[in-house]
N, C-alpha and C positions, 0 to 999 in steps of 0.2 A: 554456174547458175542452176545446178541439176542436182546437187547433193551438199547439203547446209547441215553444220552441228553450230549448237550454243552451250558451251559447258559453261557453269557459276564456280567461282573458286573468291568465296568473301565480296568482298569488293571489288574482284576483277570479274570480266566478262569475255569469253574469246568466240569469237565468230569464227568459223570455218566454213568456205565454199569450194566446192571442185566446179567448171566450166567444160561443162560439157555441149560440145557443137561439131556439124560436120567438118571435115578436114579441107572444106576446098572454101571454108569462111577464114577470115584472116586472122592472125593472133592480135592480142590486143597490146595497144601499147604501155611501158609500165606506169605503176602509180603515178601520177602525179597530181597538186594542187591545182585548182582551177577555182579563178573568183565565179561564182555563179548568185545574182541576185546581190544580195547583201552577207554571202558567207563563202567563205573558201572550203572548197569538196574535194575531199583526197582519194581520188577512184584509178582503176584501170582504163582505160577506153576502148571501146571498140570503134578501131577506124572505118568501117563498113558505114553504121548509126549514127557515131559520135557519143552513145549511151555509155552503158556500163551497167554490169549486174550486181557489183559491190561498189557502198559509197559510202564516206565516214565524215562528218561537217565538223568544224572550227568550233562544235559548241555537246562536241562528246558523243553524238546520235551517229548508228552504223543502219545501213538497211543493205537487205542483201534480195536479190532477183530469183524465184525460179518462175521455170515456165509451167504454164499451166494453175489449176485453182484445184479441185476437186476431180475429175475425169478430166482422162486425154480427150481431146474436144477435135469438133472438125475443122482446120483451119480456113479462113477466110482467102478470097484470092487478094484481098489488099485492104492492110488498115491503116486507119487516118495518122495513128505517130506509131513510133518504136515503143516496145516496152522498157528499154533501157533508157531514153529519155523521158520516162515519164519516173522512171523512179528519179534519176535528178530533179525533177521538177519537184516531187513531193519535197526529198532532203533539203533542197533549198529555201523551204517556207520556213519560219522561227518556228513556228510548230508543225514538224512532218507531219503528224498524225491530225493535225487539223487541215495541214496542206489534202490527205489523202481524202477525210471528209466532206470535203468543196470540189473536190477534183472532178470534172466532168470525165467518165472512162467510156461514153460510147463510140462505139469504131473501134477500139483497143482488144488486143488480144489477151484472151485469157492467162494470168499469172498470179503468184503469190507474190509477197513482200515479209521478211521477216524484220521489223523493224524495232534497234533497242533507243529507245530513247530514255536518257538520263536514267532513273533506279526502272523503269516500268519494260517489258517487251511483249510485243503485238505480233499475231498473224493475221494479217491483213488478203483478203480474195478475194478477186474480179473475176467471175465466171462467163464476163460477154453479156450479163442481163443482172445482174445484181454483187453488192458489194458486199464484203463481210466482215467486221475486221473481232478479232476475240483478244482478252489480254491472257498473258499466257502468264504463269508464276516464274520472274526473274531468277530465283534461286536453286531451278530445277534444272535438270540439262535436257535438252531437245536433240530431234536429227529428223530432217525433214528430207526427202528424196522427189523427184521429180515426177510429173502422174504424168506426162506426156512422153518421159523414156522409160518409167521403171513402174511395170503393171505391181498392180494391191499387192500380191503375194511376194516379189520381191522386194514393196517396201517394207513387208512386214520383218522378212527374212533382215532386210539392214536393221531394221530396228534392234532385231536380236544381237546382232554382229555388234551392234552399239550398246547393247545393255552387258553383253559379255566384257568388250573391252573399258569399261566404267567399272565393271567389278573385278577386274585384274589390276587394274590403273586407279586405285579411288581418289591419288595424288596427283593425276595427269596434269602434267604444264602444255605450254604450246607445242612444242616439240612432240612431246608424247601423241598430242592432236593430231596436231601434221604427220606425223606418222602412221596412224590409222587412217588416214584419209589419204594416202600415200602406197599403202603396202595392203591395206587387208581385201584377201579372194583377190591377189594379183594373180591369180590362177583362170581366172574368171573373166575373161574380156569382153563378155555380155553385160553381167551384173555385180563384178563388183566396184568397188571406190574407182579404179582408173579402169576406165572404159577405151577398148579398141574395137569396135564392130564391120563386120563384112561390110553393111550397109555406108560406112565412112563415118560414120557417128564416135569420138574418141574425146577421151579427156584433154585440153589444152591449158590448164593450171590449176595450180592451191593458191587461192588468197584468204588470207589472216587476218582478223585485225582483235587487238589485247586494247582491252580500254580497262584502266586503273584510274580512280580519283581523276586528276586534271590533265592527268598523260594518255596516250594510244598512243601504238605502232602498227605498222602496215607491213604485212610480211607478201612478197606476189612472185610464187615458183612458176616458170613458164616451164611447161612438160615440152613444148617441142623446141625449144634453145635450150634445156639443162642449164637454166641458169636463177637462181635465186636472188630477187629482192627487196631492200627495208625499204622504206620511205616512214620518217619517226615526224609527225605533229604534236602541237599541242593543244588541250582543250583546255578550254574554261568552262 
């Protein structure tokens, strides 16, 4: 929920997220389908919340969690729901993005939403006092990083890291993705893609999800079991 790309490639779209959280929160459990409302939600969960920071619906729309909006903010000692069930709650309206517009967020803690709905993608921010949401150009590629772990100048610096690896990779598949978000500045246990900090703050997965025409797949690497997996839906 800390480090998001969106590369375009035609009519595919791939989302990438790293989960970045302290070591003594729990891993999450792997994807699976959950009827929620009137659609099936194919997420991670975290058994802490019951949430999830990536979430892909029965009807082709992915949205994905980070923390924080604009500046690392002061945290609250206690707010009214999770940010991870409020991104289900958006996903599960027929229109997320109208779900996000109706959504009452006072008491919520400040986050972003990167949500691709059908040909259109949005970033959406709750800054704790106002809402914002812009549409972004579907056909460009993105990489969004975290304001509550990674200060301005090392978003900028990923930014570069990401505009480098696009112009070595201008064919990048999933794999290739995964891979950058996997291995670069693995030297780096501060700031880069996989994070290990003194403070306990470390990466605990890559989730994927490849959305083509009426197909997606769901790709969810757990960093502390070493173990990789699919979970394949179908959209309409």
């Amino acid at each position: 929920m800390c480090t998001v790309t969106y590369v375009a490639r035609g009519k595919k779209a791939i989302l990438t997220s790293n989960r970045d959280e302290h070591r003594d929160r729990p891993a999450s459990l792997p994807p699976a389908s959950y009827l929620i409302g009137q659609k099936h939600i194919t997420f991670p969960k975290d058994p802490k919340a019951g949430g999830t920071w990536f979430a892909a619906d029965d009807l082709g729309n992915v949205a994905v969690l980070l923390n924080g909006a604009f500046l690392a903010h002061q945290r609250a000692l206690q707010y009214r729901k999770s940010r991870g069930l409020v991104l289900l709650d958006i996903i599960a309206e027929i229109s997320p993005l109208t779900g996000w517009e109706n959504y009452d967020l006072r008491g919520i803690e400040p986050f972003t939403i990167i949500l691709k709905q059908q040909q259109s993608l949005f970033q959406l921010r709750w800054d704790g006092y106002n809402k914002e949401y812009v549409e972004l150009p579907a056909d460009r590629d993105h990489i969004w990083s975290s304001c509550t772990l990674y200060a301005p100048d090392i978003q900028r610096q990923r930014v570069q890291w990401f505009d480098h690896f696009r112009k070595q990779n201008p064919e990048a598949d999933m794999e290739d993705i995964r891979h950058f978000h996997s291995q670069t500045a693995r030297e780096n246990p501060d700031n880069g893609l996989i994070i290990n900090r003194d403070s306990g703050v470390k990466t605990f997965s890559i989730t994927q999800a490849v959305v083509e025409d009426n197909q997606a797949e769901m790709f969810h690497y757990d960093l502390l079991k070493e173990k990789q997996l699919s979970h394949s839906f179908i959209t309409v």
